[in-house]
N, CA and C atoms as a LAMMPS dump frame, in Angstrom:
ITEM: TIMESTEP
0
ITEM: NUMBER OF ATOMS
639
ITEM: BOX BOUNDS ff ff ff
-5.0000000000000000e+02 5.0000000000000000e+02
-5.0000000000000000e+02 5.0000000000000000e+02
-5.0000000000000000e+02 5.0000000000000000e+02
ITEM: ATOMS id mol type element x y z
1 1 1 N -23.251 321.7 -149.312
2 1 2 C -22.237 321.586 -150.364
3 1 3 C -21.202 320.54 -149.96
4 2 1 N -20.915 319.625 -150.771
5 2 2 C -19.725 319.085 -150.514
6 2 3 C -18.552 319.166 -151.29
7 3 1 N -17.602 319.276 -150.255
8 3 2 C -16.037 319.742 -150.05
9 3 3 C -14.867 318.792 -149.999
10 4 1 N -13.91 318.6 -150.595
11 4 2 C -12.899 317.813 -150.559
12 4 3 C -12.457 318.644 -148.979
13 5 1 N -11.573 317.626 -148.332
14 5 2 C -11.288 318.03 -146.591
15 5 3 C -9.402 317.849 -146.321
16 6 1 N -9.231 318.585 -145.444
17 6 2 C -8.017 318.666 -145.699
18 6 3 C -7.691 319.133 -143.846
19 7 1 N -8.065 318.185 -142.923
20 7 2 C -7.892 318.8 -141.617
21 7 3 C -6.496 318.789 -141.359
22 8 1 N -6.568 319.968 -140.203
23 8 2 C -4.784 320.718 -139.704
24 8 3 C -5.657 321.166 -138.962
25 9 1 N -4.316 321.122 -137.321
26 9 2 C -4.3 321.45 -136.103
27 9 3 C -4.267 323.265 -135.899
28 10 1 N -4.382 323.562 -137.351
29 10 2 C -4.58 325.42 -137.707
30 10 3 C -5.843 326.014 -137.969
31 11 1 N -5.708 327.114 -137.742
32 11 2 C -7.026 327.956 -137.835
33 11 3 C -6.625 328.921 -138.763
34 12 1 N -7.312 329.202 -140.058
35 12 2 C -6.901 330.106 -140.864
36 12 3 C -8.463 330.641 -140.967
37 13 1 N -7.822 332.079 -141.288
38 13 2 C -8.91 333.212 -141.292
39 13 3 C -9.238 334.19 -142.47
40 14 1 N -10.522 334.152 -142.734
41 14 2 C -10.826 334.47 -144.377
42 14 3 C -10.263 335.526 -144.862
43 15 1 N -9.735 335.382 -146.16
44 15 2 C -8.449 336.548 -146.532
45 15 3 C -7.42 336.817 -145.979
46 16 1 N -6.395 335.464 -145.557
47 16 2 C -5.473 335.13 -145.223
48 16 3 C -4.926 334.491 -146.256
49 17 1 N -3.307 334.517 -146.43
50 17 2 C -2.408 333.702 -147.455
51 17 3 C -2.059 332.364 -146.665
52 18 1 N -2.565 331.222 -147.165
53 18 2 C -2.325 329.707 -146.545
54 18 3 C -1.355 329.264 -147.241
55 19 1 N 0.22 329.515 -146.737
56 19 2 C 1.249 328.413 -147.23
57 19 3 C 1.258 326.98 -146.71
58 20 1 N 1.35 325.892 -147.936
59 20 2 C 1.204 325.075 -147.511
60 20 3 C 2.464 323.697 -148.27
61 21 1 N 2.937 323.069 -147.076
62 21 2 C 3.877 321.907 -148.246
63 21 3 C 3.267 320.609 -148.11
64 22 1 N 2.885 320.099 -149.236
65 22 2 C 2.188 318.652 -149.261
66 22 3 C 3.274 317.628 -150.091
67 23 1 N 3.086 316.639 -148.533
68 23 2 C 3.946 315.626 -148.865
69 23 3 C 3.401 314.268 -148.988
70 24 1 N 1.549 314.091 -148.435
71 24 2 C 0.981 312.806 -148.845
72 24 3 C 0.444 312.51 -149.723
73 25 1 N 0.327 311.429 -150.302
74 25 2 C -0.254 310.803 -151.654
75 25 3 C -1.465 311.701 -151.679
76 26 1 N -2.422 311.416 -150.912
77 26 2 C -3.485 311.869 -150.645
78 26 3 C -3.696 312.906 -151.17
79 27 1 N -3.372 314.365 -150.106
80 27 2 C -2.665 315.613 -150.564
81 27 3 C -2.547 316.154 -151.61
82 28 1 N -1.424 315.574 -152.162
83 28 2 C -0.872 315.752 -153.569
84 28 3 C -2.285 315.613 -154.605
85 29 1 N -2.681 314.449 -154.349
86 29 2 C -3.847 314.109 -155.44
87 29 3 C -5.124 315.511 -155.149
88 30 1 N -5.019 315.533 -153.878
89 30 2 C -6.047 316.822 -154.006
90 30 3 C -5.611 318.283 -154.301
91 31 1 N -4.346 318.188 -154.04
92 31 2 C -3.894 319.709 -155.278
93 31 3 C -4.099 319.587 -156.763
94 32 1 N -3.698 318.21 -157.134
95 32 2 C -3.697 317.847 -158.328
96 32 3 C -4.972 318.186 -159.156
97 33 1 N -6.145 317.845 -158.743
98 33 2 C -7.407 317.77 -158.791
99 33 3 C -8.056 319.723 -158.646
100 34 1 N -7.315 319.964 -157.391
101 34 2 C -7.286 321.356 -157.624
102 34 3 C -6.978 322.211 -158.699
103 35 1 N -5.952 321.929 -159.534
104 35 2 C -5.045 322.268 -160.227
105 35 3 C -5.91 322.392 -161.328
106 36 1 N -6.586 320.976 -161.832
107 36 2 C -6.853 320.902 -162.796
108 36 3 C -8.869 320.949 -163.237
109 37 1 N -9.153 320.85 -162.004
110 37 2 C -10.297 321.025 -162.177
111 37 3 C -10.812 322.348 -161.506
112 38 1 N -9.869 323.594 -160.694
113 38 2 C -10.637 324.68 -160.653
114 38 3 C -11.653 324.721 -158.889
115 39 1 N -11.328 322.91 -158.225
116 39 2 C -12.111 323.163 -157.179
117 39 3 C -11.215 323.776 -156.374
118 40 1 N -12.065 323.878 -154.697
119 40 2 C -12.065 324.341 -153.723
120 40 3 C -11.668 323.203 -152.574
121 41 1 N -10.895 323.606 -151.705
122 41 2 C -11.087 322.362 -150.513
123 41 3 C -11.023 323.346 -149.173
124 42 1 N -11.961 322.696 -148.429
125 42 2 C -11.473 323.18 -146.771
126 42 3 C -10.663 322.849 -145.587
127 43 1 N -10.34 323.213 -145.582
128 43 2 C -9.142 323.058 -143.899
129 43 3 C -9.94 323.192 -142.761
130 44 1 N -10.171 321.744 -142.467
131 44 2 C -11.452 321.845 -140.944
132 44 3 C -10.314 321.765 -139.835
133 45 1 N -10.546 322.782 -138.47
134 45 2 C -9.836 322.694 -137.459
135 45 3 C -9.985 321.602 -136.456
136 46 1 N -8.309 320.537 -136.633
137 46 2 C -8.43 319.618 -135.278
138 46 3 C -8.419 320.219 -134.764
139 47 1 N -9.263 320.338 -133.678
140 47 2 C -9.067 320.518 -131.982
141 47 3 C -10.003 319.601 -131.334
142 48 1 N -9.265 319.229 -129.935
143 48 2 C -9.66 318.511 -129.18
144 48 3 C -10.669 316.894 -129.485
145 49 1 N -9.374 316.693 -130.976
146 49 2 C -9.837 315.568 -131.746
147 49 3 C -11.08 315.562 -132.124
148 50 1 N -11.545 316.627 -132.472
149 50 2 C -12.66 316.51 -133.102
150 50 3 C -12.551 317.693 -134.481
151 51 1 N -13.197 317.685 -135.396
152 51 2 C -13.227 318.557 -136.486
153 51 3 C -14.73 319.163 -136.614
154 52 1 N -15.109 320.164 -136.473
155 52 2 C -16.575 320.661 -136.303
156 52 3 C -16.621 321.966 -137.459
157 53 1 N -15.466 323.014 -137.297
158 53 2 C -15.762 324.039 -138.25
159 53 3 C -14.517 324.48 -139.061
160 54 1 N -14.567 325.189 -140.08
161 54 2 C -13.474 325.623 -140.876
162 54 3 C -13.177 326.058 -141.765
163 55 1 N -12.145 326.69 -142.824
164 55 2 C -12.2 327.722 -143.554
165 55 3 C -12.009 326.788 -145.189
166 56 1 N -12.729 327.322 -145.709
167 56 2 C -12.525 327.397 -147.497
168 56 3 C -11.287 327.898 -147.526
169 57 1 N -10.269 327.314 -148.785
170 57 2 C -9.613 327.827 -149.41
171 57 3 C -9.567 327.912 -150.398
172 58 1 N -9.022 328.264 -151.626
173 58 2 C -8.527 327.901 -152.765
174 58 3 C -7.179 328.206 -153.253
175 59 1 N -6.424 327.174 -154.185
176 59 2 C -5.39 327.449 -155.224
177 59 3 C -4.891 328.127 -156.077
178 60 1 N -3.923 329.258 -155.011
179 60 2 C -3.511 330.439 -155.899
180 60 3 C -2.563 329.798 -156.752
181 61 1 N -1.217 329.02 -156.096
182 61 2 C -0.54 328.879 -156.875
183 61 3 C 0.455 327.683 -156.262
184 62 1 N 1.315 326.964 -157.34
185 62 2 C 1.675 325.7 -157.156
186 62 3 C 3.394 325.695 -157.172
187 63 1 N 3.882 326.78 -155.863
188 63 2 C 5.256 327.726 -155.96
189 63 3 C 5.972 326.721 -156.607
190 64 1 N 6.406 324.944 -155.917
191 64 2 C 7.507 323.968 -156.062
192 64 3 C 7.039 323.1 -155.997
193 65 1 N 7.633 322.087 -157.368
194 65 2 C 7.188 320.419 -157.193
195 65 3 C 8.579 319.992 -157.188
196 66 1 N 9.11 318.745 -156.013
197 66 2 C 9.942 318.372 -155.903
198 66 3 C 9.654 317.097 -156.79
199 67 1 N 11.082 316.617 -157.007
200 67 2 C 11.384 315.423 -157.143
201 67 3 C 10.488 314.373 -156.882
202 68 1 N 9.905 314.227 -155.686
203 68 2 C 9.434 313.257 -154.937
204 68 3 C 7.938 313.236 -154.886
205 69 1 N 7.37 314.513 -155.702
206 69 2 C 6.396 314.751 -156.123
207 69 3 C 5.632 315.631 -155.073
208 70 1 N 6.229 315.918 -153.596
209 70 2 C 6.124 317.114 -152.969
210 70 3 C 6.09 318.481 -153.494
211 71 1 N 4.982 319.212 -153.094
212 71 2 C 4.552 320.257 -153.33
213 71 3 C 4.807 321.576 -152.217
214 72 1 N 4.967 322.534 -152.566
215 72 2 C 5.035 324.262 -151.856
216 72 3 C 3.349 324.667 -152.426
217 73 1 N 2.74 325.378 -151.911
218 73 2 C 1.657 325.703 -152.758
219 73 3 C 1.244 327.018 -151.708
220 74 1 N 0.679 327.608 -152.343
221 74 2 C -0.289 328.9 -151.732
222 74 3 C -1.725 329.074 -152.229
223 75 1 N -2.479 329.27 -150.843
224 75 2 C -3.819 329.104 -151.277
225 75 3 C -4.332 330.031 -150.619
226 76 1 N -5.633 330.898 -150.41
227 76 2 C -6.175 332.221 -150.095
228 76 3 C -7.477 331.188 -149.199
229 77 1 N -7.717 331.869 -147.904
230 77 2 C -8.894 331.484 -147.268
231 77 3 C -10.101 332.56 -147.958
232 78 1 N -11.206 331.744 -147.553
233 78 2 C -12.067 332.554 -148.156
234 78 3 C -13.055 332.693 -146.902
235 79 1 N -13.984 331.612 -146.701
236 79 2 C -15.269 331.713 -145.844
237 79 3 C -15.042 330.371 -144.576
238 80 1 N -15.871 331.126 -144.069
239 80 2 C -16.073 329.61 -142.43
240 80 3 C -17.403 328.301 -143.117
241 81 1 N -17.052 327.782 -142.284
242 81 2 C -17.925 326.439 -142.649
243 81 3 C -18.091 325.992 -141.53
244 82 1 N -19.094 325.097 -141.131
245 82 2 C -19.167 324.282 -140.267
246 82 3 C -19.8 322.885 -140.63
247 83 1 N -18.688 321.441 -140.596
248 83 2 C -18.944 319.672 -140.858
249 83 3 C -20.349 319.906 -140.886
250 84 1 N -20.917 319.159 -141.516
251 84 2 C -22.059 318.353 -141.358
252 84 3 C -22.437 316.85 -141.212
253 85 1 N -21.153 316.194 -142.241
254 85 2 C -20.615 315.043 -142.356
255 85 3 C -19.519 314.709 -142.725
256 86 1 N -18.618 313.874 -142.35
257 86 2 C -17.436 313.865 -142.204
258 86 3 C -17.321 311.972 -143.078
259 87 1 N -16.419 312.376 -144.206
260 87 2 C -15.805 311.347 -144.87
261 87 3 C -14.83 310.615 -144.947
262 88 1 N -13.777 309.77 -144.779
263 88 2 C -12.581 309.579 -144.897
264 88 3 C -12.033 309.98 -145.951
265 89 1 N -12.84 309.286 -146.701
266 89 2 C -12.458 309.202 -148.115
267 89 3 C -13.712 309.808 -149.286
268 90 1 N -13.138 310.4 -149.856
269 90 2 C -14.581 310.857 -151.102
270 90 3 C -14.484 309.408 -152.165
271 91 1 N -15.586 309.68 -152.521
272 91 2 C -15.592 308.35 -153.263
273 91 3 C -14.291 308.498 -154.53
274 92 1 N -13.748 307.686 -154.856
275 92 2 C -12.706 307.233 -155.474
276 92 3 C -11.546 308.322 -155.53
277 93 1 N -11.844 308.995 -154.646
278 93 2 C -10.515 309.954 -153.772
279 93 3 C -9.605 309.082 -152.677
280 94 1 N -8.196 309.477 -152.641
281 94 2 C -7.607 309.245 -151.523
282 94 3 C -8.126 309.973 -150.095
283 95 1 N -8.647 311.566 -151.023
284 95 2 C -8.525 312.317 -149.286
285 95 3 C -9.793 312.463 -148.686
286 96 1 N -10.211 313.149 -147.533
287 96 2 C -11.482 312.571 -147.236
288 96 3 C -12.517 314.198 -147.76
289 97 1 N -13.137 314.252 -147.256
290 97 2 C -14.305 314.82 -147.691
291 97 3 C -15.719 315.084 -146.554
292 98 1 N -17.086 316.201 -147.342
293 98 2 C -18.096 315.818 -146.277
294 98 3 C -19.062 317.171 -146.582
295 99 1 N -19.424 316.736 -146.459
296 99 2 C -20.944 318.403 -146.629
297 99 3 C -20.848 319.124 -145.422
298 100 1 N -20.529 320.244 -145.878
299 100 2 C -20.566 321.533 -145.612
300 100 3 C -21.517 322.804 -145.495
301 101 1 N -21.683 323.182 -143.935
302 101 2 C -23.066 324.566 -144.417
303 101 3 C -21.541 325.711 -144.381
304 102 1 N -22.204 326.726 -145.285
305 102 2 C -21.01 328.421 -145.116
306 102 3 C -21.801 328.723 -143.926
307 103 1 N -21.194 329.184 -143.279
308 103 2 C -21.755 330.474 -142.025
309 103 3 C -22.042 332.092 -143.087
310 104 1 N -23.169 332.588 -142.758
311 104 2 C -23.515 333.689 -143.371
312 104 3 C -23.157 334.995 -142.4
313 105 1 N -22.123 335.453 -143.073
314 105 2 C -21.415 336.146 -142.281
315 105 3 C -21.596 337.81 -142.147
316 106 1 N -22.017 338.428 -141.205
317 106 2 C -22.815 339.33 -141.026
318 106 3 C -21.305 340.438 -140.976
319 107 1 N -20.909 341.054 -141.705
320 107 2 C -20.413 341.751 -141.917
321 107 3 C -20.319 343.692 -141.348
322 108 1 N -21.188 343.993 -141.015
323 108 2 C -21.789 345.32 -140.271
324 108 3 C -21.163 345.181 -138.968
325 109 1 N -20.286 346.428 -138.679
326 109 2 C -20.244 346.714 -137.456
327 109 3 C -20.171 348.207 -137.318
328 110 1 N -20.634 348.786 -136.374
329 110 2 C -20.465 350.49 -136.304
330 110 3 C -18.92 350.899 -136.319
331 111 1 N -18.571 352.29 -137.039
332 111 2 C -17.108 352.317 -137.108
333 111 3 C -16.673 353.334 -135.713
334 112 1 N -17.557 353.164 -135.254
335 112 2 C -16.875 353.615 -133.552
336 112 3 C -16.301 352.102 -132.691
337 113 1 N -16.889 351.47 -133.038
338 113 2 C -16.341 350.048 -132.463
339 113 3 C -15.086 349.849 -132.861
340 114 1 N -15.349 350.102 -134.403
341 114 2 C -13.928 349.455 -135.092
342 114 3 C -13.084 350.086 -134.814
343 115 1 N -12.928 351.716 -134.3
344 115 2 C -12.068 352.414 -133.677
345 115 3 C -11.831 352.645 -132.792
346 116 1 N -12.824 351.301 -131.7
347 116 2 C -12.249 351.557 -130.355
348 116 3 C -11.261 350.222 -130.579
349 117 1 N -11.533 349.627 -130.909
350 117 2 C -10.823 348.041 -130.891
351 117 3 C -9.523 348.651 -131.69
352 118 1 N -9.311 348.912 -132.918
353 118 2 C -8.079 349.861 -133.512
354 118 3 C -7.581 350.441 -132.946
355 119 1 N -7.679 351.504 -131.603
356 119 2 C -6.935 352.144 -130.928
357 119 3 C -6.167 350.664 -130.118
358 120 1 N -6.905 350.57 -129.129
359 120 2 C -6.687 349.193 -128.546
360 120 3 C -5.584 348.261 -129.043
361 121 1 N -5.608 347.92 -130.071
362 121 2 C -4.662 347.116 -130.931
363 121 3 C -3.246 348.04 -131.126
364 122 1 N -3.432 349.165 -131.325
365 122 2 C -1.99 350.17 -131.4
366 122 3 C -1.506 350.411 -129.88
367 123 1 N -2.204 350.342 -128.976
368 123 2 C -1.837 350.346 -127.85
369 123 3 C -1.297 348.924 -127.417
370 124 1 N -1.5 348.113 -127.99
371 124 2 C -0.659 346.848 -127.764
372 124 3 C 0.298 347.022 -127.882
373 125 1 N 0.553 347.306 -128.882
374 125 2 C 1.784 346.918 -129.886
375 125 3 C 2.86 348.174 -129.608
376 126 1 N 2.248 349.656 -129.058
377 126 2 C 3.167 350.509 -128.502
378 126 3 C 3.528 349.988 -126.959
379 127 1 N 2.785 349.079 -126.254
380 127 2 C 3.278 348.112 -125.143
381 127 3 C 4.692 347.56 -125.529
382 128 1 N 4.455 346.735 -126.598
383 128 2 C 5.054 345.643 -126.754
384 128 3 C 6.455 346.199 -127.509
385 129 1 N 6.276 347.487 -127.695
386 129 2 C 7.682 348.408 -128.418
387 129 3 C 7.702 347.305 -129.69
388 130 1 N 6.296 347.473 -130.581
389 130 2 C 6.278 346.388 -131.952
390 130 3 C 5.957 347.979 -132.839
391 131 1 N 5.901 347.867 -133.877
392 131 2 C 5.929 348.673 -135.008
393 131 3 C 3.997 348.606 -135.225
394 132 1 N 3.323 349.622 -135.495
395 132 2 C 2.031 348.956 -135.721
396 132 3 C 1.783 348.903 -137.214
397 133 1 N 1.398 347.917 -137.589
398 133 2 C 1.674 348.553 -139.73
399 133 3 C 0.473 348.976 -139.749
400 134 1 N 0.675 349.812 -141.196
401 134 2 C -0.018 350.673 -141.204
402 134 3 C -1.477 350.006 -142.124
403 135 1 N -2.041 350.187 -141.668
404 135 2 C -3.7 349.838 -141.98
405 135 3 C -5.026 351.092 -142.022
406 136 1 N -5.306 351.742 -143.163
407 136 2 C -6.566 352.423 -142.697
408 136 3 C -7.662 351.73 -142.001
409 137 1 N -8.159 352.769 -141.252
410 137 2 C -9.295 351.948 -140.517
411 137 3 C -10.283 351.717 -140.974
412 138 1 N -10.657 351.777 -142.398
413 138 2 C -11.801 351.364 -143.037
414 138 3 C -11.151 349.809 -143.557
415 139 1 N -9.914 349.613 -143.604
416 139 2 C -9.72 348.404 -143.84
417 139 3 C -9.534 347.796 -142.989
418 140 1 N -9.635 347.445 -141.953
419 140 2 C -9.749 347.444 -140.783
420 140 3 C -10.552 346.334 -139.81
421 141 1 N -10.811 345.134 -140.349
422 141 2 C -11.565 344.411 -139.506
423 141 3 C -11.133 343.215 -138.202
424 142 1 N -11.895 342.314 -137.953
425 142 2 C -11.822 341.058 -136.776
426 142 3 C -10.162 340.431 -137.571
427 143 1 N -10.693 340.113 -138.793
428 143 2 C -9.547 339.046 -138.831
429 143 3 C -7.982 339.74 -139.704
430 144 1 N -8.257 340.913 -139.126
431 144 2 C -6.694 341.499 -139.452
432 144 3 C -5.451 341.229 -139.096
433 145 1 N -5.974 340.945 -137.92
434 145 2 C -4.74 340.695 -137.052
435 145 3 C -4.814 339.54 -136.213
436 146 1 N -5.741 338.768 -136.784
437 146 2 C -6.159 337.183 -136.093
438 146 3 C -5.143 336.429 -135.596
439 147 1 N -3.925 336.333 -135.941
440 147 2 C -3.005 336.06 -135.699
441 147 3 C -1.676 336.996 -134.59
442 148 1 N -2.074 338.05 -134.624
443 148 2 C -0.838 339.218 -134.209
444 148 3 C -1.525 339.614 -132.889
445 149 1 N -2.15 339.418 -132.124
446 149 2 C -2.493 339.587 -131.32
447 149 3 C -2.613 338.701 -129.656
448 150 1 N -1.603 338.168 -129.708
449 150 2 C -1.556 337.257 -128.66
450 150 3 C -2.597 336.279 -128.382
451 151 1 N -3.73 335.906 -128.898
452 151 2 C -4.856 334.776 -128.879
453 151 3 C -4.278 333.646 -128.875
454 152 1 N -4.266 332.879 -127.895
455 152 2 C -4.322 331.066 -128.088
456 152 3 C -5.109 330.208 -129.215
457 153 1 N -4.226 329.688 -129.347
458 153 2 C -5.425 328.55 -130.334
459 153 3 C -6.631 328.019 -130.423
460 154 1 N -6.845 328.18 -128.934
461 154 2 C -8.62 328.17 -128.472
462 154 3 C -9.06 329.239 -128.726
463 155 1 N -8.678 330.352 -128.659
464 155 2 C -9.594 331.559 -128.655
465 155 3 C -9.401 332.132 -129.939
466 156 1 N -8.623 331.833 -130.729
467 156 2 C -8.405 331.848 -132.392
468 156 3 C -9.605 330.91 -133.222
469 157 1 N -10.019 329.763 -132.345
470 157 2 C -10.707 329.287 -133.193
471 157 3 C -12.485 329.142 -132.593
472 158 1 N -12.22 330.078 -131.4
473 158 2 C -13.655 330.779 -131.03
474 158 3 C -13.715 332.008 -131.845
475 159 1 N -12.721 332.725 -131.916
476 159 2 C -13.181 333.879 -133.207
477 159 3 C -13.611 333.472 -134.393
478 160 1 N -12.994 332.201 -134.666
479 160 2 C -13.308 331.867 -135.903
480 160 3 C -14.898 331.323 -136.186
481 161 1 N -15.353 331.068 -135.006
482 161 2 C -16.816 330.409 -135.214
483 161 3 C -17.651 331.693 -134.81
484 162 1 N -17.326 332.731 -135.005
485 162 2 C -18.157 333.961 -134.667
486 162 3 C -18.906 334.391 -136.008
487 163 1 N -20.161 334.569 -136.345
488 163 2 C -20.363 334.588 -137.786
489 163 3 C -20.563 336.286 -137.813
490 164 1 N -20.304 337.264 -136.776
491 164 2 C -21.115 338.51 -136.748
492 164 3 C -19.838 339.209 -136.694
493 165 1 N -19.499 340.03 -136.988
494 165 2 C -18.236 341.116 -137
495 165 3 C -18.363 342.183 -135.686
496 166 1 N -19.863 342.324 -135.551
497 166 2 C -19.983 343.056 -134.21
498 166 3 C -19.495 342.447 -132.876
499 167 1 N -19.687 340.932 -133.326
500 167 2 C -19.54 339.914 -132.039
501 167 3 C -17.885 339.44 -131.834
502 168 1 N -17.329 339.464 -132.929
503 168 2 C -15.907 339.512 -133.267
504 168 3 C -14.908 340.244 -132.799
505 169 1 N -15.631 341.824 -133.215
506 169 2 C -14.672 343.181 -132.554
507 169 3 C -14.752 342.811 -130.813
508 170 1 N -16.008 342.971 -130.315
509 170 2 C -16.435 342.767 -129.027
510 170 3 C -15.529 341.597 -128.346
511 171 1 N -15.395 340.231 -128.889
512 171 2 C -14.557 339.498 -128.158
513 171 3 C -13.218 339.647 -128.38
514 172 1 N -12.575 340.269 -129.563
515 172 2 C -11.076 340.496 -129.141
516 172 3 C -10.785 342 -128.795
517 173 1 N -11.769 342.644 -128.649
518 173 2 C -11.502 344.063 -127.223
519 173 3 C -11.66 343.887 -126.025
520 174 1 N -12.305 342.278 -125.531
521 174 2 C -12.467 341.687 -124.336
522 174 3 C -10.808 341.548 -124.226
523 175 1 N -10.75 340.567 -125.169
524 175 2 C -8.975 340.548 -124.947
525 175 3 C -7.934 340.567 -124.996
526 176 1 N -7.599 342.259 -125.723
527 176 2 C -7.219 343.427 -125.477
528 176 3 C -6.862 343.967 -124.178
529 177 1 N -8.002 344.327 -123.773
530 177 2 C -8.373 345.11 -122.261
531 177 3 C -7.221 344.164 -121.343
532 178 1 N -7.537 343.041 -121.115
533 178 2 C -6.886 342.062 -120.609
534 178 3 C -5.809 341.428 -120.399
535 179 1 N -5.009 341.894 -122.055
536 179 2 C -3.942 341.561 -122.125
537 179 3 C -2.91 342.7 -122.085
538 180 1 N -3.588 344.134 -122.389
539 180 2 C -3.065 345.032 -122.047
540 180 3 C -2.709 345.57 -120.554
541 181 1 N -3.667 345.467 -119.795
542 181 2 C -3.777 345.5 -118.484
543 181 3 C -2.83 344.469 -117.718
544 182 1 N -2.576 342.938 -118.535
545 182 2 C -1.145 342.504 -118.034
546 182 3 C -0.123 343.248 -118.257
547 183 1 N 0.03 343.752 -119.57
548 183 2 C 1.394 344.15 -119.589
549 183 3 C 1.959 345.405 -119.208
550 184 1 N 1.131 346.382 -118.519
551 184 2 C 0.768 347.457 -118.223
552 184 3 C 1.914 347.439 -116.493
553 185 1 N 1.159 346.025 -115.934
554 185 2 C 1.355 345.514 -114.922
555 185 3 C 3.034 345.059 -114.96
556 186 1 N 3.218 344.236 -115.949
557 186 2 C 4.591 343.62 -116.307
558 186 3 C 5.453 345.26 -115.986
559 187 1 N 5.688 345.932 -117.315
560 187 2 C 6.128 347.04 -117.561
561 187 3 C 6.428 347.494 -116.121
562 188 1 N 5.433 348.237 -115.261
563 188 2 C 5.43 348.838 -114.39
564 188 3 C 5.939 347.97 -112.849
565 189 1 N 5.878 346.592 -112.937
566 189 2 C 7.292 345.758 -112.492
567 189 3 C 8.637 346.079 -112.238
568 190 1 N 8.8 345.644 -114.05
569 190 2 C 9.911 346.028 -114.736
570 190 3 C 10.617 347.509 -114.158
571 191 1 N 10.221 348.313 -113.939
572 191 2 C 10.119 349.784 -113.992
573 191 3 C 11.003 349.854 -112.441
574 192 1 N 10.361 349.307 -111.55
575 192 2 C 10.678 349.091 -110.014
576 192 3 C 11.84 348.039 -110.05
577 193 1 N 11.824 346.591 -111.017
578 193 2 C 12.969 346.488 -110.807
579 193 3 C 14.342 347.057 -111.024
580 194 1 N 14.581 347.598 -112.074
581 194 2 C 15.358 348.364 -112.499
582 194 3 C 15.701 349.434 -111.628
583 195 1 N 14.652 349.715 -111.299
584 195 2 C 14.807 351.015 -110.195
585 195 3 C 15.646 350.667 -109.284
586 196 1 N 15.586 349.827 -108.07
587 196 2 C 15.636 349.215 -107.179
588 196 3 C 17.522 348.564 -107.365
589 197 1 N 17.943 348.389 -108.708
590 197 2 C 19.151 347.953 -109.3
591 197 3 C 20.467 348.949 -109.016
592 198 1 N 20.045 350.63 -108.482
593 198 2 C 20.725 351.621 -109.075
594 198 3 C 20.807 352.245 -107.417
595 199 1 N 21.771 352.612 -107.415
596 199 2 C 21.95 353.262 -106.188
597 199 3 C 21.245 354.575 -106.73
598 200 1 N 20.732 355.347 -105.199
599 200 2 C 20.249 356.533 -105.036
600 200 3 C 21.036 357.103 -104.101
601 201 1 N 20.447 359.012 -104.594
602 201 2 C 21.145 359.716 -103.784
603 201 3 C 20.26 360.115 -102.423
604 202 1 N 19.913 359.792 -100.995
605 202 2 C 18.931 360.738 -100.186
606 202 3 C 19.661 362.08 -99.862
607 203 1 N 18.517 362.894 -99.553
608 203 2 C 18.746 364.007 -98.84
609 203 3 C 18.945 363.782 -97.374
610 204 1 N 20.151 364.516 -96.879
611 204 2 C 20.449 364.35 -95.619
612 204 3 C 19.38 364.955 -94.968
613 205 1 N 19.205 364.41 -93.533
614 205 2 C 18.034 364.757 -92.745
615 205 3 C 18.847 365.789 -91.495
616 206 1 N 18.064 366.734 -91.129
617 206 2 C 18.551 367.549 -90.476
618 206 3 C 17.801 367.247 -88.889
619 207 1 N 18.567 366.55 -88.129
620 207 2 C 18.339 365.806 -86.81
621 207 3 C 17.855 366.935 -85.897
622 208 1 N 17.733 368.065 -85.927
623 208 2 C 17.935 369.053 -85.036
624 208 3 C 16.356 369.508 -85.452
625 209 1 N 15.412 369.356 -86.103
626 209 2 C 14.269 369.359 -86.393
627 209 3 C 13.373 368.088 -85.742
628 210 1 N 13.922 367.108 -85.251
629 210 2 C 13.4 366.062 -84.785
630 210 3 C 13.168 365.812 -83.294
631 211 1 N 12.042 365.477 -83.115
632 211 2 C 11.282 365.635 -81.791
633 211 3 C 10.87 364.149 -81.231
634 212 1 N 11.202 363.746 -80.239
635 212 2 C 11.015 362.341 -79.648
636 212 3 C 9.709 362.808 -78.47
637 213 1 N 8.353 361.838 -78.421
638 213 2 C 7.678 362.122 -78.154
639 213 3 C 8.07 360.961 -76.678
């Protein structure tokens, strides 16, 4: 399929809200085009100067047009993709473009997984003295919290090339475990320094019990 292209140094994750402000000619012309013709464009992830995979979006809505013909806009991710060919330019487009395969995204995972990784995730966040919102666990998947979970940008956009939900849960309960187990460590630091801050009281020792060998 080919896709009007729209690369950023971001990783957005399907059924996510993409705010976005467009300020290039380019840009603009491909909201415009959005607007009025009903398409789709994808947001392929720079990294490491290269663009290889990335998410569909589309045009919920077109919040602010400035003056200057700058745009506010909100758009909904949908599915992963991965380049096939990479365009500058679509033909008699400013922005670039390029054929696109979807990743077929295997959706199934056992809901003991999903509730070990769900516990896991509330145990973060009772680490981190964060609020956990409230989510049933049937709603409940990989890219819930794609963002809220301490992942780097590398490992945000290795989840993102995961096409299996089983394989998904599995790598961010890898790091979970990991990141919990730091802060576990931090905390219990913390705990000793504080300690260590405060005078104590000892019990006097009774010398007359004490034996020199």
């Amino acid at each position: 399929m080919k896709l009007p292209l729209f690369p950023l140094q971001s990783v957005f994750f399907p059924g996510e809200t993409v705010p976005l402000h467009i300020f290039e000619e380019r840009y603009k012309q491909l909201i415009n085009d959005c607007r009025d013709e009903a398409i789709t464009f994808g947001i392929p992830v720079f990294i490491n100067n290269t663009v290889e995979y990335g998410t569909e979006v589309q045009l919920v809505e077109v919040v602010n047009t400035y003056d200057s013909g700058e745009m506010d806009v909100v758009c909904i991710a949908r599915q992963v993709f991965k380049i096939l060919t990479f365009d500058n330019e679509m033909e008699g487009k400013l922005y670039a473009g390029g054929i696109v395969e979807f990743l077929d995204s295997n959706n199934d995972a056992e809901l003991s997984l999903r509730k070990e990784v769900y516990d896991k995730m509330k145990k973060l966040y009772d680490l981190m003295s964060v609020q956990f919102p409230t989510i049933p666990l049937d709603k409940f998947n990989s890219y819930a919290f794609g963002h809220k979970m301490g992942l780097s940008f590398e490992q945000e956009y290795e989840l993102l090339k995961l096409s299996n939900e089983t394989q998904r849960l599995q790598y961010i309960a890898t790091h979970l475990d990991t990141t919990t187990t730091v802060l576990e460590q931090i905390n219990r630091t913390k705990a000793v320094i504080e300690m260590n801050g405060h005078f104590k009281n000892f019990d006097p020792l009774d010398f007359k019990d004490f034996k020199v060998n």
